[in-house]
C-alpha positions in Angstrom: -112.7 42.7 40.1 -111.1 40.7 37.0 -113.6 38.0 35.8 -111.3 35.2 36.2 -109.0 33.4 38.8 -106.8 30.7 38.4 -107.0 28.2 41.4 -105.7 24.4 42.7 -108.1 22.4 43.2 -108.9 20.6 46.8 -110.9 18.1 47.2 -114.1 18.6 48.7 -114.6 22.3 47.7 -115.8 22.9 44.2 -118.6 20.8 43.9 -120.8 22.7 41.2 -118.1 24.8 40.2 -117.6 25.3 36.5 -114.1 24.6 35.6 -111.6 25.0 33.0 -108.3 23.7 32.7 -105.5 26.1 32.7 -104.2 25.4 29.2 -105.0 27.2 25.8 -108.1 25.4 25.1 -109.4 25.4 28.3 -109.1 29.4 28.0 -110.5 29.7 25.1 -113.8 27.5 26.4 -113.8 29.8 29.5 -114.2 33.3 27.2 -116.6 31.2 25.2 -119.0 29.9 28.0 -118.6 33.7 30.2 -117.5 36.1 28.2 -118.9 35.4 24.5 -118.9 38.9 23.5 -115.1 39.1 24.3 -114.6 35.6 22.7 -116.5 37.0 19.4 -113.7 39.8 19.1 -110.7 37.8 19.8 -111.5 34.8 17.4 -109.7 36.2 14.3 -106.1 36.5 16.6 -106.3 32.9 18.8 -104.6 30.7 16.3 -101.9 33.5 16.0 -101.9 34.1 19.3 -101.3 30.6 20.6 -98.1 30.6 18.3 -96.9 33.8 20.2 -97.3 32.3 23.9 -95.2 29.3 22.4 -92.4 32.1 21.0 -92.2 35.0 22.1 -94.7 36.3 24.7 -91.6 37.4 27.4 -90.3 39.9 24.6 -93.9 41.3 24.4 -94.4 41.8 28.8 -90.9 43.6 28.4 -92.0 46.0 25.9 -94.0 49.3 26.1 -96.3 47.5 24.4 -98.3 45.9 27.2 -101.1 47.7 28.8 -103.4 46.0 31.6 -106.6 45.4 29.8 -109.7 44.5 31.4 -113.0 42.8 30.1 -114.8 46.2 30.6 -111.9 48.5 28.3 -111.6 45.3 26.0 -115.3 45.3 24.6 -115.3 49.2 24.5 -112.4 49.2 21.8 -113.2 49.8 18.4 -113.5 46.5 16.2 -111.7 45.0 14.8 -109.4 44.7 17.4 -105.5 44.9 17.0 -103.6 41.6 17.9 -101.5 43.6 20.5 -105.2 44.7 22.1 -106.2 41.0 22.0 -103.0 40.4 24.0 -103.2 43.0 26.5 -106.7 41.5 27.3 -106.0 37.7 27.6 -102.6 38.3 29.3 -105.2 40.6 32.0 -108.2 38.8 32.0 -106.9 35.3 31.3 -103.4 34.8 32.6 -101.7 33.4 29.2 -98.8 34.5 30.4 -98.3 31.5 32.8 -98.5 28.8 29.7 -94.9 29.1 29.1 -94.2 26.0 31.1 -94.3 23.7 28.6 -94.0 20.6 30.3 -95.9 18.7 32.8 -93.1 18.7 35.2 -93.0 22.2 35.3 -96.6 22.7 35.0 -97.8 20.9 37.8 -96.6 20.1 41.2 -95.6 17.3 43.2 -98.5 15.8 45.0 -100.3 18.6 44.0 -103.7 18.9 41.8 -103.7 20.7 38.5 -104.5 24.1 38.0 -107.9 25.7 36.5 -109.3 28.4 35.3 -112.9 29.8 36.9 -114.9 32.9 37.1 -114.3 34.5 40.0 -117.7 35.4 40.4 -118.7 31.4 41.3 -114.9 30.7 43.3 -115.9 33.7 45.6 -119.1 31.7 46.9 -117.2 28.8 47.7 -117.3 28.0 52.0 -114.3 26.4 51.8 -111.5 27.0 49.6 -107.6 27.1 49.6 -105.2 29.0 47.6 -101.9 27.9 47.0 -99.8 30.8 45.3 -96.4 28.9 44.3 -95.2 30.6 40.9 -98.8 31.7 39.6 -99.4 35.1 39.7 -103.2 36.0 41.1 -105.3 39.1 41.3 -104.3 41.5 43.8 -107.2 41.2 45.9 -107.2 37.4 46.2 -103.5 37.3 47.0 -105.0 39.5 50.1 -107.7 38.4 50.7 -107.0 34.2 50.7 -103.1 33.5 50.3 -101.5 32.2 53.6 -97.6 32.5 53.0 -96.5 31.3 55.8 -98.3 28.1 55.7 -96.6 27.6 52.3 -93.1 28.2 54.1 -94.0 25.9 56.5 -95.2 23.3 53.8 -91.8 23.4 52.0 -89.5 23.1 54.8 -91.5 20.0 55.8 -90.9 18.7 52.2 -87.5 20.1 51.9 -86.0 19.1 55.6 -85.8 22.9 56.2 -82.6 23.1 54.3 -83.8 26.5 52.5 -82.5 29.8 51.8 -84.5 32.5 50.2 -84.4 36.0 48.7 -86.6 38.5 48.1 -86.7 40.6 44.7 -89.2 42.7 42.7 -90.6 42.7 39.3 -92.1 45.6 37.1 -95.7 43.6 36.8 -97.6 40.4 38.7 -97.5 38.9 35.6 -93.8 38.7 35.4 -92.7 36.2 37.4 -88.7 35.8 39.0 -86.6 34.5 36.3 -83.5 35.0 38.2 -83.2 35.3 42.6 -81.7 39.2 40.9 -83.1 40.8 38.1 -80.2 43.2 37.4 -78.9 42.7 33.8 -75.6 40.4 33.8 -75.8 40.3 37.5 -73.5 36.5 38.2 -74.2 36.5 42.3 -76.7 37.3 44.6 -77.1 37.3 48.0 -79.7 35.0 50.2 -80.5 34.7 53.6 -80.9 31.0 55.0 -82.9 28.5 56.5 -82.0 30.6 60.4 -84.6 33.8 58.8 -86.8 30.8 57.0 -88.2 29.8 60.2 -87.8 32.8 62.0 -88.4 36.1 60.4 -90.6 34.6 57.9 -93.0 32.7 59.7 -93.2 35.9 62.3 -93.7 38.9 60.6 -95.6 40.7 57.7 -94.3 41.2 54.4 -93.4 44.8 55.3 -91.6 44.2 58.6 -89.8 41.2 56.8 -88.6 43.7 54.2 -87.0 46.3 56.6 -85.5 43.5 58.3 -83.9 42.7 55.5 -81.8 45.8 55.1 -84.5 47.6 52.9 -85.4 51.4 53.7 -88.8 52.9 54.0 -88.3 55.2 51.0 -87.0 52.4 48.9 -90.3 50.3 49.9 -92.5 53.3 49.0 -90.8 53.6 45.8 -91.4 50.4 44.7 -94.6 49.5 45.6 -96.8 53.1 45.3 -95.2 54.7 42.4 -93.8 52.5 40.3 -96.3 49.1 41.2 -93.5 47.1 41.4 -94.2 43.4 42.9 -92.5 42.2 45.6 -92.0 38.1 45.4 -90.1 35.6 48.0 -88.0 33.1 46.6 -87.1 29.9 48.6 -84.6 27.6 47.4 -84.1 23.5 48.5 -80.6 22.6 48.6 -80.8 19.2 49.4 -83.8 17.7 47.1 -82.6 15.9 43.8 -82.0 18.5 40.7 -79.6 21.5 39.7 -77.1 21.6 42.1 -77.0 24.6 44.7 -73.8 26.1 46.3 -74.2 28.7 49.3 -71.0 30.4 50.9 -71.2 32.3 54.1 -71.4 36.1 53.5 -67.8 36.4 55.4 -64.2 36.9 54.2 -63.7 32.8 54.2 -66.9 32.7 52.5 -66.0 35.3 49.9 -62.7 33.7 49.2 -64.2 30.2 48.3 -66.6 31.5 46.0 -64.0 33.5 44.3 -62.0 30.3 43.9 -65.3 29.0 42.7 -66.4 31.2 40.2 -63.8 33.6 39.7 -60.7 31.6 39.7 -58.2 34.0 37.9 -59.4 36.9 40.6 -58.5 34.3 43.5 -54.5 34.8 44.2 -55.2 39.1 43.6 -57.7 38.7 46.5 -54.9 36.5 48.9 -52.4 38.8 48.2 -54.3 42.2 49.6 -57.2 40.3 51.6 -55.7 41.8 55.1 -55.8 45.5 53.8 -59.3 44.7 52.0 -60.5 43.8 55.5 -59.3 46.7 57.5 -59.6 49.6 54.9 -62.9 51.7 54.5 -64.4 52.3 50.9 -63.8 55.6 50.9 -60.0 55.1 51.2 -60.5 52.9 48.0 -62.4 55.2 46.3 -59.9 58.4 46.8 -57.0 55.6 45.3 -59.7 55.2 42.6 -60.7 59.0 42.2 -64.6 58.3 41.6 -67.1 56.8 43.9 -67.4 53.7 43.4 -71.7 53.2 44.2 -72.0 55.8 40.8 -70.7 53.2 38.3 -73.0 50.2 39.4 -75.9 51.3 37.5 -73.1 51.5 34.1 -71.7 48.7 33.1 -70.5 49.4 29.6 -68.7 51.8 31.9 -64.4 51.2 32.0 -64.8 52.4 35.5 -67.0 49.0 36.2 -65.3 46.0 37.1 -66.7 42.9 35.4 -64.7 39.9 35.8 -63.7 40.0 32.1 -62.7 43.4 32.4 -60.8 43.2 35.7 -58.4 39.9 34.5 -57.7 42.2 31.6 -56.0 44.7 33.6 -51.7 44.5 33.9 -50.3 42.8 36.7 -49.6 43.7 39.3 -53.4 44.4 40.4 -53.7 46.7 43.7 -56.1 46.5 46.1 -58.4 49.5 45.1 -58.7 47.4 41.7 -59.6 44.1 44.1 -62.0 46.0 46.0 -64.2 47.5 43.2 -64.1 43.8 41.1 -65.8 42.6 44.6 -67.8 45.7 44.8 -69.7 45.0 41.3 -69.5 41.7 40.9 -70.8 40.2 44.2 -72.1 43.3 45.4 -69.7 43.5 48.3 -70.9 46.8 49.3 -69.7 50.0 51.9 -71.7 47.6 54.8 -70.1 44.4 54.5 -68.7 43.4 57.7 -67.4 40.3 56.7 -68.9 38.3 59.6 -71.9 36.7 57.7 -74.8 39.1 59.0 -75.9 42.1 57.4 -75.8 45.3 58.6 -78.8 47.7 59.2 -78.1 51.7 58.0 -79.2 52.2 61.7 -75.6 50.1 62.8 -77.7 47.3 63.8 -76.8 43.5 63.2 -79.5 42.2 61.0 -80.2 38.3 59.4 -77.1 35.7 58.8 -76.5 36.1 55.2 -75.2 33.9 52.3 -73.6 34.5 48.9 -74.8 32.4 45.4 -74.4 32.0 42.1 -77.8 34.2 40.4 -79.4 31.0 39.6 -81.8 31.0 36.5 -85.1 29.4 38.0 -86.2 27.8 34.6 -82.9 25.6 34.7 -84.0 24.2 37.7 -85.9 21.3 39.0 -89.3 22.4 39.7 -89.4 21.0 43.1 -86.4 23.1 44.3 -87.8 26.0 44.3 -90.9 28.3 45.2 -91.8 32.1 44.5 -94.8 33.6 46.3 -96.2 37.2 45.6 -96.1 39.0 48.6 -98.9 41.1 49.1 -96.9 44.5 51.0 -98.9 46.9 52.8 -96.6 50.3 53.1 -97.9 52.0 56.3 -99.8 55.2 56.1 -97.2 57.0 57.9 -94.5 56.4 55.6 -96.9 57.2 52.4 -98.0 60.3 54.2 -93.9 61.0 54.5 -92.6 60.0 51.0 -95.6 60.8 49.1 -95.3 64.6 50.1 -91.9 64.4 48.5 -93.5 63.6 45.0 -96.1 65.3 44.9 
């Protein structure tokens, strides 16, 4: 169990607790007072260090450079320690990754108590105690053992007159939180359900059963979570509350037409002029006109064969409808089970949630209070490990 947690603090519950204020110095008194040994190795790097949380720190979780490090493997390394090993431990132990905010009005919360540090030891004899996971990441077995996601759902419709859409996407590591509602590379839409699966779906089932509602397959699941530790994380977006303004279109043809006007004005008249054969004409048909599939080029997008907006308004006039299709097939992920009647559709042929279509907002450019991402703690079935993980092994 990691030696520290990070909690927000309710009134009434801590009395005796030690705590430390989740901010540099407050860390650094925490590894002093607990953990002196540790604090005795890392003193040479924390005036460097502080300057790399301030710089930096995203290019170092992105690397192969990080490697989880806890207090036990941190005081067993040879001294002196290196400044990446110093990293890996406070980033695992300490959670200096979450000091990026560098404001108050992104560190804090409305109406909500700041966040400290304390051992985890002391929080776990607490008899009363509340965890609020918004955008911190926590240990693993805290987010099981006391987060409550769908009181926080409830909490920010109340705040947010339940004008919310959501999405749920992945990270490598819990201590990289969303920076974008997708995390694919150059990605400019994504698609969201809305505030019809916020107080259904959400409030009503567990994080696995919300998943393969939304479209996701078992073996996709497995993947993610058992063999490559991915996170899952649900993000819920506020339209209405003062900020960044927020645009939703209905995942149907009107829908996709609007936000091509929108966002992709110089595609708009090539999509008028062959809409009624791009509504009545499979993908594969396409795809023969275009002589490769067209799901094999996603992943490539230095590829001529992918159809970034830039690269589709520089083809000749006239543009046909294959060309049409595949521009909405890689840029707003349009794919072979869009109906065009706003719901998606399940590989089983069943209608699942209403769906929407937005811009791939970047969280950090907006308002604090618009939005909320909560680590979802999935539990695969032992069925579907027993299945899958007899595949890989």
């Amino acid at each position: 169990m990691e030696n520290f947690s990070i909690m927000i603090r309710v009134e009434n519950s801590i009395s005796g607790l030690p705590l430390y204020p989740m901010t540099f110095n407050g860390i650094k008194s925490a590894i002093k007072n607990c953990l002196p040994l540790a604090y005795h190795y890392l003193q040479p790097w924390l005036p460097n260090i502080e300057e790399e949380i301030e710089s930096n720190l995203d290019q170092f979780l992105s690397k192969d450079e990080f490697c989880e490090t806890t207090y036990d493997a941190f005081i067993s390394l040879p001294q002196p320690v290196t400044k990446v090993q110093a990293l890996n431990f406070l980033i695992s132990e300490m959670y200096i990754h979450q000091l990026q905010y560098r404001n108050e009005k992104d560190f804090y919360y409305r109406d909500r108590s700041k966040r400290y540090i304390c051992s985890t030891k002391e929080f776990l004899k607490l008899d009363n105690f509340e965890m609020v996971p918004m955008s911190i990441v926590m240990p693993e077995e805290i987010i099981k053992a006391c987060s409550n996601s769908s009181r926080i759902v409830r909490d920010f419709i109340r705040r947010s007159n339940g004008k919310i859409f959501g999405r749920i996407c992945s990270t490598p590591s819990r201590y990289q939180n969303p920076q974008n509602l997708s995390y694919i590379p150059g990605r400019e839409t994504a698609f969201v359900f809305g505030p019809e699966t916020v107080r259904t779906l959400l409030l009503q089932k567990k994080p696995y059963d919300i998943l393969l509602e939304l479209g996701m397959l078992p073996e996709g699941i497995y993947d993610k979570c058992c063999i490559r530790k991915h996170v899952y994380w649900l993000i819920l977006l506020c339209q209405d509350l003062d900020g960044f303004e927020l645009n939703f279109y209905e995942a149907t043809w009107q829908g996709i037409i609007t936000a091509t006007k929108d966002m992709y004005p110089q595609a708009y008249d090539d999509l008028l002029l062959h809409l009624e054969e791009l509504k009545t004409t499979k993908i594969e048909v396409f795809e023969k006109m275009a002589q490769f599939r067209f799901i094999d080029i996603l992943p490539f997008r230095d590829s001529p064969n992918y159809f970034s907006y830039q690269r589709f308004c520089n083809l000749p006039r006239p543009r046909s409808a294959w060309q049409v299709r595949l521009f909405l097939y890689c840029e707003f992920r349009v794919l072979e089970l869009f109906t065009g009647d706003g719901y998606t559709k399940l590989e089983d042929g069943k209608i699942g949630e209403k769906e929407y279509l937005c811009r791939n907002y970047n969280l950090s450019k907006m308002d604090r209070n618009q939005y909320i991402t909560i680590p979802l703690s999935v539990d695969v079935p032992d069925e579907v490990i027993k299945q899958f993980g007899s595949l890989t092994d």
